[in-house]
C-alpha positions in Angstrom: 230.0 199.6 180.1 230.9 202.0 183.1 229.3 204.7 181.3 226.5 202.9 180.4 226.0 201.9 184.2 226.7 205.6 184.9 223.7 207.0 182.9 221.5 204.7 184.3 222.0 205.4 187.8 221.8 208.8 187.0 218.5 208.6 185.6 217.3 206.8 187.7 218.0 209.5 190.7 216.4 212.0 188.8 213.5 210.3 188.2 213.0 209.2 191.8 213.7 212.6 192.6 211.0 214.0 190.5 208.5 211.3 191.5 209.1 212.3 194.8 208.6 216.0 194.8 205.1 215.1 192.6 203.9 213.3 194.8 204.8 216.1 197.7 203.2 218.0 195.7 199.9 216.1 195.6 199.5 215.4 198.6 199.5 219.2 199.6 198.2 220.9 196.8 194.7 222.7 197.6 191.7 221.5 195.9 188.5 219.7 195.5 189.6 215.9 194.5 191.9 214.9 197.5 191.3 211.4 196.7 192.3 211.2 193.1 195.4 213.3 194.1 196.7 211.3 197.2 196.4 207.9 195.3 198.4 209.2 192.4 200.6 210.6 195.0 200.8 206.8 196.8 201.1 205.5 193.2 204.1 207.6 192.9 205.6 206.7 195.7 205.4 203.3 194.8 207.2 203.2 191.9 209.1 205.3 193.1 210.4 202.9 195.7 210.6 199.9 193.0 213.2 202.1 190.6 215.4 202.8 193.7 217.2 199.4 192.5 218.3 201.6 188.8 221.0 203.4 191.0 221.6 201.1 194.5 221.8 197.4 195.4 221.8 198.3 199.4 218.2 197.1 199.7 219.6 193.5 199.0 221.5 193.6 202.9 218.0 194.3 204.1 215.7 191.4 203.2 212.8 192.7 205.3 213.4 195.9 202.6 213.8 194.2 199.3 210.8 191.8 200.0 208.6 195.2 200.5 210.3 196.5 197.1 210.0 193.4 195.1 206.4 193.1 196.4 205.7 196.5 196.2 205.6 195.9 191.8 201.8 194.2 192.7 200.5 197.1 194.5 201.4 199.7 191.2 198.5 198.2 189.0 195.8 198.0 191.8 196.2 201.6 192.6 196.3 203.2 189.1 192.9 201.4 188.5 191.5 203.0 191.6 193.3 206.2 190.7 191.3 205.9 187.4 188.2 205.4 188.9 188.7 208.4 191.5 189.4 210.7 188.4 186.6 209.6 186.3 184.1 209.2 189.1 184.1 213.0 191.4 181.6 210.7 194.2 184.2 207.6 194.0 185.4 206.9 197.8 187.5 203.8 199.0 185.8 201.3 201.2 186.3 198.0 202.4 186.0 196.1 199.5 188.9 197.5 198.1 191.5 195.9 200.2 191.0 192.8 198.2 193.0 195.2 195.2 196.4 194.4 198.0 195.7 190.6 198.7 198.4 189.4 196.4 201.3 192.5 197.4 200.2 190.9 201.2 200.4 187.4 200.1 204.0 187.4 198.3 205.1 189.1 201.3 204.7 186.6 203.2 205.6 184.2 200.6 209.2 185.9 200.3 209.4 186.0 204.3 208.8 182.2 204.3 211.1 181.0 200.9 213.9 183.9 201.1 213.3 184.3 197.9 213.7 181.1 195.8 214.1 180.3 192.5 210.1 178.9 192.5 208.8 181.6 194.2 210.4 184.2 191.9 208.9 182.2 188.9 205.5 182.2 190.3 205.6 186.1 191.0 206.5 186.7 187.9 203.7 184.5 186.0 201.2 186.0 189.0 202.6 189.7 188.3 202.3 189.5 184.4 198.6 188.0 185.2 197.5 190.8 187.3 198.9 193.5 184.9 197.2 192.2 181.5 193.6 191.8 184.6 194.0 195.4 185.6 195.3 197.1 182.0 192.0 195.4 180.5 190.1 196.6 182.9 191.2 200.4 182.7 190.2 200.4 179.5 186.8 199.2 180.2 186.4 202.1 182.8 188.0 204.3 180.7 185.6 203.2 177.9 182.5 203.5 180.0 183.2 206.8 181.7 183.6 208.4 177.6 180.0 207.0 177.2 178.3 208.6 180.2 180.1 211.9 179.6 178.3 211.8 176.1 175.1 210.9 177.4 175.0 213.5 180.2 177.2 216.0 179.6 176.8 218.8 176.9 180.9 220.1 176.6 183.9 218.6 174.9 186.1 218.1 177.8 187.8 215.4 177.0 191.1 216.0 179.0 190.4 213.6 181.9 189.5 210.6 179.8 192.6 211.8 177.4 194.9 212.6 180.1 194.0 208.9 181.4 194.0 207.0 178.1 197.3 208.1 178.0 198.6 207.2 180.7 197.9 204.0 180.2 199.3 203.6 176.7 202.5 205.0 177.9 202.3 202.1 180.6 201.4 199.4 178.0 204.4 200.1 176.3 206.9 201.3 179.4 205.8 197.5 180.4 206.5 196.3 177.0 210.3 197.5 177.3 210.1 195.1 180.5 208.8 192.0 178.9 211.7 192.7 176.6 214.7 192.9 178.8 213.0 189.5 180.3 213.2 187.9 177.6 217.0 189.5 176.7 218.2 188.4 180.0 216.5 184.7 179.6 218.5 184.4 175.8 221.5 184.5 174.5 221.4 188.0 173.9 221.8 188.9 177.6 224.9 191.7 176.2 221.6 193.9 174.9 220.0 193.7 178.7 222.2 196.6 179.8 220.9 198.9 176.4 217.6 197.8 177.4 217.7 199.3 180.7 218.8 202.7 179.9 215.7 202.7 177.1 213.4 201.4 179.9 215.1 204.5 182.7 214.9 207.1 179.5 211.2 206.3 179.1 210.3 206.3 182.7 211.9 210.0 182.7 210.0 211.2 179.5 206.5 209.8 181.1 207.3 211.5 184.1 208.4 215.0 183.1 205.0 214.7 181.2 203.4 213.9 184.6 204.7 217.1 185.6 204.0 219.1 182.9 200.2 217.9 182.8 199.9 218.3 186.5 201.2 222.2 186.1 199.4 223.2 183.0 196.2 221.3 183.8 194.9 221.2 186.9 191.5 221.2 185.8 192.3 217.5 185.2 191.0 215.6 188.6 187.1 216.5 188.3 184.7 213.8 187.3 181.3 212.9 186.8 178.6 210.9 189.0 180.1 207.1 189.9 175.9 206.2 190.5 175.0 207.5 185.9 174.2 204.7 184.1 175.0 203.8 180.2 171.6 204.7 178.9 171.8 201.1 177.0 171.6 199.9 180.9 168.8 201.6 182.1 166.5 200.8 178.5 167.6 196.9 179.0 166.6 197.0 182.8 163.3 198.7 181.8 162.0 196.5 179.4 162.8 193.5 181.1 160.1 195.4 183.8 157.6 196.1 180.6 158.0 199.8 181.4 159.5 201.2 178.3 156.7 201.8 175.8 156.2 204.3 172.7 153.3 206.1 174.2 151.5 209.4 174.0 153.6 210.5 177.2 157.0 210.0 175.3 155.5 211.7 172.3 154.0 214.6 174.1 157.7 214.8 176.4 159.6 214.9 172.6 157.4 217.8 171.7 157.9 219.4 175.0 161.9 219.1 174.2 161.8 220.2 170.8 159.5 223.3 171.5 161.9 224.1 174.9 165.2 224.1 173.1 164.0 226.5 170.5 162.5 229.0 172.4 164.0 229.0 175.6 167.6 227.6 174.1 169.1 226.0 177.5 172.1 225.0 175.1 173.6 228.3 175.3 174.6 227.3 178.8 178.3 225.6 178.1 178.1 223.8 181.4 174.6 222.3 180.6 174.1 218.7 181.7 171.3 216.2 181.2 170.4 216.3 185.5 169.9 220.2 184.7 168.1 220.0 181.4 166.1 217.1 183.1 165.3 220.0 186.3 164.2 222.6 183.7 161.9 220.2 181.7 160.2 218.8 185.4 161.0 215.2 183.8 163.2 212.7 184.9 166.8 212.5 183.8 166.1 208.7 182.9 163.2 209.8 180.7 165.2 212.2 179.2 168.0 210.1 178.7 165.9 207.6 177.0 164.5 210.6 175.1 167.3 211.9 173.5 170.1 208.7 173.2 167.3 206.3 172.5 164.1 207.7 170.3 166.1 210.7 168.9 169.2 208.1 168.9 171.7 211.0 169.5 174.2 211.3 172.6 172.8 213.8 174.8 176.6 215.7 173.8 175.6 215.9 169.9 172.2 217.0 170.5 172.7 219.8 172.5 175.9 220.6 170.4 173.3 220.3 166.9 171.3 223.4 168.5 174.5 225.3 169.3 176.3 224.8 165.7 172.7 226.2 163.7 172.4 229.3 165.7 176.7 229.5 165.2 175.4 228.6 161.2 172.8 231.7 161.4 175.1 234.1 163.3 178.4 233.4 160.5 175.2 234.3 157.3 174.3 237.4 158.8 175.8 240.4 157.3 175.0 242.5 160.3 177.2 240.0 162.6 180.6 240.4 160.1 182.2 242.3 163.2 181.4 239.4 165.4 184.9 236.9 165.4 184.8 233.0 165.1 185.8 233.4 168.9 182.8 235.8 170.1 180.0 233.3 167.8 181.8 229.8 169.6 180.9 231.4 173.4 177.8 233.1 172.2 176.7 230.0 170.8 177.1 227.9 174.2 181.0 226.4 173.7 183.8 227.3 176.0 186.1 225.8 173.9 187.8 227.0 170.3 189.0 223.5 169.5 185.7 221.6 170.5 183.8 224.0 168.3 186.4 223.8 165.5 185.6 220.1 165.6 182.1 219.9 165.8 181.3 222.3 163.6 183.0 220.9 160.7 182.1 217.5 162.0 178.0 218.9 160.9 179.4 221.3 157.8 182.7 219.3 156.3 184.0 223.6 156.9 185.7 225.3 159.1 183.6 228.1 160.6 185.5 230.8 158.9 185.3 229.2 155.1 181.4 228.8 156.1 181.6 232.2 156.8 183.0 233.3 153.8 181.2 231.0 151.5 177.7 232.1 152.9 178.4 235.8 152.4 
């Protein structure tokens, strides 16, 4: 049992220790998306503050400090959502609006102030905290679902880290959060002896999630970008058009197709890697709602898979030609308009069912 109690507390330092130096970390680290930084910092922090209880009970002789740490459990949710939306959106900024995220952390503060913590006003944070967790989890995945639909409409290369990096995030807090719900219901049965196992699954899984916190934030930086918070799902902007009667298969939409098809041939824009719809959109003097209906809706591709069509034929014509047999896989992929070996792996035997070298040796 002492052991037991031993490893947790242990764990539990080292974790708050790590949480701590990761947030410090955050917070002064030099780049572009403060805002996405500092609130995973605060976010941190916060729980951070909450696991403080795995290895000391000396916040229970302050009340004034274990109401802020019992509270504290309803802030964790509200700011990983608006973490979420700060590293999806690169334009994303707090205002006003979102202090209504803290209303219930304010409101049980005062409710603990005024009952001391009772019995009834436990229960009701508990029911109000699981509430607010399934609210905010569903609605991360919404975000999260949204943002991987603009990036395909808009954006023409497979960085997929930031909605990865997210996604799993939040899977490893779905089932951190499941290990909680358990040792509730261990603790409220008669198999309360499993409560103490319980907890040192629950401290060895907080540590794993956050050594990989660390390890992300070292070995990918290039994590906290973003896209435009004001892009629309292009199923939004054709529903909001033709309720105003303006979307209509004209001689203007046919004449703008052929203007696309003849432009990506000859002038190949799709060799850039970091080619977007708004640039593509600059370059054919149209708008990028036009063009977004263009391509998602009459040619019914994501903007990403067109673009990425164009770049796997010319890698098709470059692997056939017997002159190219010096170029390597890698030289076609960046000639081609990719900056990535995996994301043109994918693709192009996605289009071929081959791998770029068996295409290669196949055709030749």
């Amino acid at each position: 049992m002492e052991i037991k109690v031993e490893l947790i507390e242990s764990i539990g330092k080292i974790v708050v220790f790590i949480m701590v130096i990761l947030s410090v970390f955050l917070f002064t680290v030099k780049t572009k998306n403060k805002l996405s930084n500092r609130l995973f910092g605060i976010y941190l922090l916060v729980i951070a503050f909450d696991l403080i209880g795995l290895f000391t009970n000396k916040t229970l002789e302050y009340p004034n400090i274990q109401n802020l740490k019992t509270s504290s459990s309803l802030l964790q949710l509200p700011l990983f959502y608006l973490y979420v939306l700060s590293a999806c959106y690169s334009n994303f900024r707090i205002t006003k609006k979102h202090i209504a995220h803290f209303f219930l952390f304010l409101l049980f503060v005062i409710i603990f102030k005024i009952t001391a913590f009772s019995s009834q006003s436990l229960w009701f944070f508990e029911i109000i905290g699981e509430l607010q967790y399934f609210a905010y989890i569903i609605t991360v995945f919404i975000v999260l679902k949204k943002y991987k639909t603009l990036y395909l409409e808009n954006y023409s290369n497979a960085n997929y880290a930031i909605y990865k990096w997210l996604f799993q995030i939040t899977i490893f807090s779905c089932i951190a959060h499941t290990f909680v719900i358990t040792r509730w219901y261990l603790s409220n049965s008669m198999y309360q002896e499993y409560v103490l196992n319980m907890n040192i699954i629950i401290s060895l899984s907080v540590l794993s999630i956050t050594i990989f916190f660390v390890l992300k934030a070292l070995y990918q930086p290039e994590l906290f970008t973003g896209i435009n918070i004001n892009l629309k799902p292009v199923r939004t902007i054709i529903e909001k058009n033709l309720s105003q009667k303006n979307v209509q298969k004209n001689h203007s939409e046919s004449k703008n197709l052929k203007r696309l098809t003849s432009f990506m041939e000859t002038e190949k824009p799709y060799l850039d890697f970091e080619l977007t719809l708004q640039k593509l959109a600059l370059q054919l003097d149209i708008s990028e709602k036009e063009l977004s209906i263009l391509i998602n809706h009459q040619i019914g591709k994501h903007f990403f898979d067109f673009v990425n069509e164009y770049r796997i034929n010319d890698a098709k014509l470059l692997l056939q030609d017997p002159t190219k047999k010096e170029f390597t896989v890698l030289e076609i992929l960046y000639q081609v308009g990719f900056n990535s070996k995996s994301s043109f792996y994918t693709a192009f035997k996605k289009a071929t069912n081959q791998t770029p070298t068996a295409y290669r040796k196949s055709n030749n």
